[in-house]
N, C-alpha and C positions, 0 to 999 in steps of 0.2 A: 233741982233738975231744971237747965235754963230751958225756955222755951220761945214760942213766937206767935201772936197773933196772924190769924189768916184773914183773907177779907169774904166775902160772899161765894166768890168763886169754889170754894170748898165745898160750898152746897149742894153743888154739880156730881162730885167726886160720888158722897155722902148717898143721892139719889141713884145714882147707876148703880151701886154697891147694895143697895135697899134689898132687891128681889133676894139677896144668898146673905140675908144677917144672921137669919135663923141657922143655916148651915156655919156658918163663919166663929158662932158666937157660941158654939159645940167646943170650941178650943177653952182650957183656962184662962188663959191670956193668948193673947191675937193683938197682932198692929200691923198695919199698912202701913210700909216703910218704903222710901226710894223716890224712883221713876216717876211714880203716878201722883205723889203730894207736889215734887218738884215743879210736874206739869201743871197740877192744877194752879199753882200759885203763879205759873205762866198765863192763864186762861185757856191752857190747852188739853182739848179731850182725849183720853185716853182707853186704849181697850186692855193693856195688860198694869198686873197689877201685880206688886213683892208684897208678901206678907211674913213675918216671925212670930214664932208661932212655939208656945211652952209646950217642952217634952217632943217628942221624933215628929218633924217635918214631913216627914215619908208616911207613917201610919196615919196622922190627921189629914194629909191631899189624897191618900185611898177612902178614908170615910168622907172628907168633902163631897171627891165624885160622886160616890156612889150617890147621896143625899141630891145634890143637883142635878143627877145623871150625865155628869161629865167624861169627858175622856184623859183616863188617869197616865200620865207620862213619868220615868223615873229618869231624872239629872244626873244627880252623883249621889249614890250612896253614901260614899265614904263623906262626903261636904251636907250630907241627911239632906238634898235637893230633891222637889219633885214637881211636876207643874199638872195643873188640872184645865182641859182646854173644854169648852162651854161653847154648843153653838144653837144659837138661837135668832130665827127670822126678826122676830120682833123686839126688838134691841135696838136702842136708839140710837149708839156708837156705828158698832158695825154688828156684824151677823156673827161675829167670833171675839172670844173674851177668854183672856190668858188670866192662871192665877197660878203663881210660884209662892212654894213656902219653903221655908226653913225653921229647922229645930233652931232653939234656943234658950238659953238658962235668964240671961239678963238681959230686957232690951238696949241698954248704957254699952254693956259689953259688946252686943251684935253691932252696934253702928258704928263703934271704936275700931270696925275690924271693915270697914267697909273704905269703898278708892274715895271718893272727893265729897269734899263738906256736902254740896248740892244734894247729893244721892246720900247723907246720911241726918236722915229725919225720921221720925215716928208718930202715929197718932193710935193711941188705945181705941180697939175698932168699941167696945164695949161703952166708951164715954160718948161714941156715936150715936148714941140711941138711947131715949131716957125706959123706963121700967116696962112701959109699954111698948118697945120697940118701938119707939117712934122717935125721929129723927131731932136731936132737940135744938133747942132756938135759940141757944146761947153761943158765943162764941168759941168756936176750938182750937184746942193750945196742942202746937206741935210741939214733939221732943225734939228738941233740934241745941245739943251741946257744940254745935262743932261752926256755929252762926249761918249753915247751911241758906237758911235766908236771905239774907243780908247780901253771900253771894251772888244769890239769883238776882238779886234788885242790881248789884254791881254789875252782871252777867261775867263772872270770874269763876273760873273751874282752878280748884285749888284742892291739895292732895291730905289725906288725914291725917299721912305720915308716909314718910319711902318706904317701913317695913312694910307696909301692905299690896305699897305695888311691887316689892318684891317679891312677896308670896303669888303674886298672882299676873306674869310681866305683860298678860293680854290685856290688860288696865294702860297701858300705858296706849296702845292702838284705843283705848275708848277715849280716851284724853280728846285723841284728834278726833274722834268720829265727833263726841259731844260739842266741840268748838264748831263743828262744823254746820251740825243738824241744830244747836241752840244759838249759834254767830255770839258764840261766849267766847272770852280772853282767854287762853292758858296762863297763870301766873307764873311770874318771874322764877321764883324759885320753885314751882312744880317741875316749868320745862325745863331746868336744869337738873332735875332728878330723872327726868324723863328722858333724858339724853344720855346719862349715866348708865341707867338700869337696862337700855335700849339693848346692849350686848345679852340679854336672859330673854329676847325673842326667841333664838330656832328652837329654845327650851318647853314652847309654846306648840300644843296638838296644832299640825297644818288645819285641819275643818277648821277651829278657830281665827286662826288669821285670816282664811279666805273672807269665812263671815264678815268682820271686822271692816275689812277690804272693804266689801262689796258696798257694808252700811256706809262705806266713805264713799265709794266711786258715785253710792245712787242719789249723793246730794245734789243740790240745783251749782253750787258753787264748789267742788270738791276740789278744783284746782288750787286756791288758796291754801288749804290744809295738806295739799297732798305736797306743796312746795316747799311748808312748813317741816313735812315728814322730810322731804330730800336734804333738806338744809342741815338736819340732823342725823343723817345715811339714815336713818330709818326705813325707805324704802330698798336700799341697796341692802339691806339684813333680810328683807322678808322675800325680796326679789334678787335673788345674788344677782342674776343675768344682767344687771341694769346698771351696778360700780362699772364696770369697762365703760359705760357711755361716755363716763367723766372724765376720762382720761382724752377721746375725742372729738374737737371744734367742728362746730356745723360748717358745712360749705358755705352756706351763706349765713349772712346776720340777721336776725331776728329783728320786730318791730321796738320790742323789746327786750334787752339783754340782761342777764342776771349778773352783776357786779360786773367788772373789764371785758369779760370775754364770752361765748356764749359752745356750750357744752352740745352734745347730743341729747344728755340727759333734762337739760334746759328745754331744745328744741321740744323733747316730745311731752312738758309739761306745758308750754305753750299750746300744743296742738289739743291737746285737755280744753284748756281755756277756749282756744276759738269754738271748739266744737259744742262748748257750753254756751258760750255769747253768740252765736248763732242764734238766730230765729228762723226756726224750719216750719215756713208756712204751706209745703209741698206737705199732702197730704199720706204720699207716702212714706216721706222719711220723717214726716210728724210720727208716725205709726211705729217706723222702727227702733224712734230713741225711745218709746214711751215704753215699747217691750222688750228692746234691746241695749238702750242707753248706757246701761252698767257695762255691760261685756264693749260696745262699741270706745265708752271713753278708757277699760283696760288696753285694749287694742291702740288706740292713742298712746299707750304711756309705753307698749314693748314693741310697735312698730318698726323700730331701729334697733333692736338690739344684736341684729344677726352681722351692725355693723361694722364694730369695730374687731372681729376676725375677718373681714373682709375688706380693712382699708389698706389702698395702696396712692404711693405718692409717686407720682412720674418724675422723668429727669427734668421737664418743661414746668415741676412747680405744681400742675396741678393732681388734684386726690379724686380716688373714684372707692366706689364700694360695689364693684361686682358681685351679683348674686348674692347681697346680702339677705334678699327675702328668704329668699332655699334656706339658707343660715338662721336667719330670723325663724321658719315651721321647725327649723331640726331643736333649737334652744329652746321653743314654746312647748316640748316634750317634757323638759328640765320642770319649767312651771309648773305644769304641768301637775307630778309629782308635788312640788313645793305647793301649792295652794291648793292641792286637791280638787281640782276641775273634774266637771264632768266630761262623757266623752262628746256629749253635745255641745258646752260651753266651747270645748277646746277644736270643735268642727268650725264652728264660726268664728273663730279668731284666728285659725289656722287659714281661711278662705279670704280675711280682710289682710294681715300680713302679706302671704303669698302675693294675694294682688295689687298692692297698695298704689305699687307704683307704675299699672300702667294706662291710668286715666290720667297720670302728667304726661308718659310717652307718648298718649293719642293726642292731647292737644299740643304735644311740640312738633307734632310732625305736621301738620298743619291739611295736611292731602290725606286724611283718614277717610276711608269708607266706613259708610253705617254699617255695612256686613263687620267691620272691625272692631264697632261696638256692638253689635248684636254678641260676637262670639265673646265679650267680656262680661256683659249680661247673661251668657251660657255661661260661662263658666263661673260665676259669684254667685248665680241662682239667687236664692231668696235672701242672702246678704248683699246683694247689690246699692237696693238704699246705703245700706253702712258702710260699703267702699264708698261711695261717690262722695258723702258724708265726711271720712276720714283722709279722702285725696286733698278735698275743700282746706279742712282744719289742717293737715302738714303741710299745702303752699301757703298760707296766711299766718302759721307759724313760719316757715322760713325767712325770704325776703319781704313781705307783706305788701310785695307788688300788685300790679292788675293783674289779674286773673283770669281774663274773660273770655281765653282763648280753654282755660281748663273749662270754666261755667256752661260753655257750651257744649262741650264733651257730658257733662252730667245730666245738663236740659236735653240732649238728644238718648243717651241714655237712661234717663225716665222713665222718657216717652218710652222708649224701644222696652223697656220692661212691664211700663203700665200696660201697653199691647200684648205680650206675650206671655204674663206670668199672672195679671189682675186684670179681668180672670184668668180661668185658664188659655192660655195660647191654644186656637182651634184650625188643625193646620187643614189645605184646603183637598189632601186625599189620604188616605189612611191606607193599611196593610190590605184589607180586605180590596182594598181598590186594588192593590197593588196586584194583589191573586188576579182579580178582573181580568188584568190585561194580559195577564200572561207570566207571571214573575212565578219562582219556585220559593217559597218561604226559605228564609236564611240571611246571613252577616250584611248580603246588599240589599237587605230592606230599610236598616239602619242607614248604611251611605246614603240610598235615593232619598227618604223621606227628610234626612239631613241636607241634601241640596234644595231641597221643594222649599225647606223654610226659611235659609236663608234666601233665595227666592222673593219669596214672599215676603220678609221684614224688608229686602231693599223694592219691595214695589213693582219689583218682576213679572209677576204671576200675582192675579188679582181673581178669578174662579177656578173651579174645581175643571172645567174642559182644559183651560188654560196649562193647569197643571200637567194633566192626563197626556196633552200632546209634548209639554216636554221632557216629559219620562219617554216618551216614545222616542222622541228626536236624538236625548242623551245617551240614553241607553239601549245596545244592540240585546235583544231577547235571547237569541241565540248563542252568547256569553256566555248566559249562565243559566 
């Protein structure tokens, strides 16, 4: 059985595993396989853990919990998966600790059957600890037939065989996510199996693929991987909406172009990139990539897709895309469906589309009023960061001109949002005022108190008397 020297870093693994050996070591046989050897031999901590596990996976992760008092999760029966979730304050990782098991006859055989060398390694949890449970001092030899190692050191993600990424074609989406989260190579001849097999995606549960996704989009670098994927349609199988892109040229050229000529599909993998290469030192849209990052650079990548039903070419030569946003919410339903979004995921991607494009319209027109961004901050509401955000990254993906005339549309709508939304916007008279003077409650307390504040954001009305008298002035009582 080949195996591989580890160096001290394993000690780490070993230690955090200590408190549930007693639990662990309830199994015949038990080994910690995958993820968590991989990382340790990276130097990196982990909080979930794969183990195989003799005789039904499912039966030993319900006596696990119970023992540790865990919370017992069932995977797949039919695949004997079940995960045991562990939450405890004083944990040195984090405050939650994953442990997945699987039945299994042969550990040789269980790793034969697993996606890339990397993730197919084993350690007998039992040689972890000499008679006395006690961690022992000698060095440990990982099962590792497949030179799992070796890769790591090379940082090369390499496949065990194609039958198993065809049993399982959600492998081929981890390929990328791992290249991306470890800045490991795909090998040559993986990605050309990976390219192959890429047609037995839709075959794949949508919950899966989103997940997949998302573990790519929430990288720091996801644009590199996600380029990788377009290079190979891979995104255009899991995103149909996103093949027409390819078919048509951005208006304008990019700073960057992908081979001769530069696609739509191109454009909005650039607007990825800027919006990653950014440094967002504003503390609000620091905020929003930090909680909304994932969904913000999805929206980067379908922003355009409502386009190419909506190009047209004039007799003069030039192309327009009216109303491609309207086109763009009605396709984002499609998504929708296809990656299983939530209804809130798909609120605020529906709110960045829709609006994308008109923090370019305010700064081309050059004679915008602040009431004009106020009412764009109405209506983005709390995804406003992320439009202004994504208006940024689409003109610096197109021509990668000065900008400064959109910069200021963002700096002033900010401000106009830090004022009215962080905190709450405190307008300067309320309904109960409104009763005061004389108003009958109903639909025109909505219009007045809707003039007061645009009012107010442009500097109009600064007190509450101020206010009062021009409800009086505007509005005849006798109306209504």
């Amino acid at each position: 059985m080949k195996g591989s020297r580890l160096n001290s870093k394993m000690q780490n693994l070993i230690k955090l595993l200590a408190p549930f050996r007693d639990a662990l070591l309830e199994a015949d046989k038990i080994y910690i396989v995958g993820g968590a050897i991989r990382d340790a031999i990276l130097g990196k901590e982990t909080n979930d853990f794969d183990f195989a596990v003799s005789g039904k996976g499912i039966e030993f992760a319900k006596r696990f919990a119970k023992g540790i008092g865990g919370k017992f999760v069932l995977l797949d029966e039919e695949e004997d998966e079940a995960r045991v979730v562990y939450k405890e304050a004083r944990l040195v990782v984090q405050n939650e600790i994953t442990f997945d098991f699987n039945g299994m006859d042969d550990i040789e055989d269980d790793l034969s059957q697993r996606d890339f060398t990397i993730n197919a390694m084993a350690m007998d949890v039992r040689l972890m600890y000499n008679s006395e449970f006690r961690i022992q001092n000698s060095e440990f030899r990982v099962i590792d037939p497949y030179n799992g190692a070796e890769d790591i050191k090379n940082r090369i993600i390499r496949m065990i065989n194609k039958e198993n990424l065809r049993k399982d074609p959600l492998r081929i989406l981890r390929a990328f996510r791992l290249s991306s989260t470890l800045g490991f190579e795909i090998e040559s001849n993986t990605l050309k199996v990976l390219n192959r097999l890429s047609k037995l995606l839709p075959n794949v549960a949508a919950e899966r693929i989103r997940n997949e996704l998302f573990l790519i989009l929430n990288c720091a670098s996801s644009y590199t991987i996600l380029s990788s994927m377009a290079s190979l349609k891979i995104l255009d199988i899991i995103i149909k909406e996103m093949h027409p892109m390819r078919k048509i040229k951005s208006v304008q050229s990019a700073k960057v172009a992908f081979g001769k000529s530069e696609n739509l599909l191109d454009h909005s993998l650039l607007t990825v990139r800027e919006i990653e290469q950014t440094h967002w030192s504003n503390e609000i849209t620091a905020r929003f990539f930090k909680e909304k990052g994932t969904l913000l650079k999805l929206a980067a990548l379908i922003h355009d897709i409502g386009k190419p039903s909506c190009y047209i070419k004039k007799d003069d030569g030039s192309v327009h895309f009216y109303g491609h946003e309207a086109r763009g919410v009605e396709l984002l339903e499609n998504i929708k469906e296809e990656l299983k979004l939530s209804n809130k995921e798909t609120q605020v991607l529906k709110v960045l589309i829709a609006y994308h494009m008109r923090p370019h319209l305010l700064a081309s027109s050059k004679d915008y009023s602040d009431k004009a961004i106020w009412r764009l901050v109405r209506d983005a509401g709390d995804e406003t960061p992320g439009l202004l955000m994504l208006a940024q990254g689409d003109a610096l993906a197109s021509s990668g001109k000065d900008i400064e005339d959109l910069n200021k549309v963002i700096k002033k709508a900010l401000s106009i949002y830090s004022n009215t939304r962080e905190p709450k916007f405190k307008r300067l008279i309320s309904g109960d005022d409104l009763i005061k003077i004389g108003f009958t409650p109903g639909p025109i307390f909505k219009k007045i108190l809707k003039k007061i504040e645009e009012a107010q954001i442009e500097g109009k009305l600064k007190t509450k008397q101020e206010a009062i008298t021009f409800v009086k002035n505007q509005f005849i009582l006798d109306k209504f």
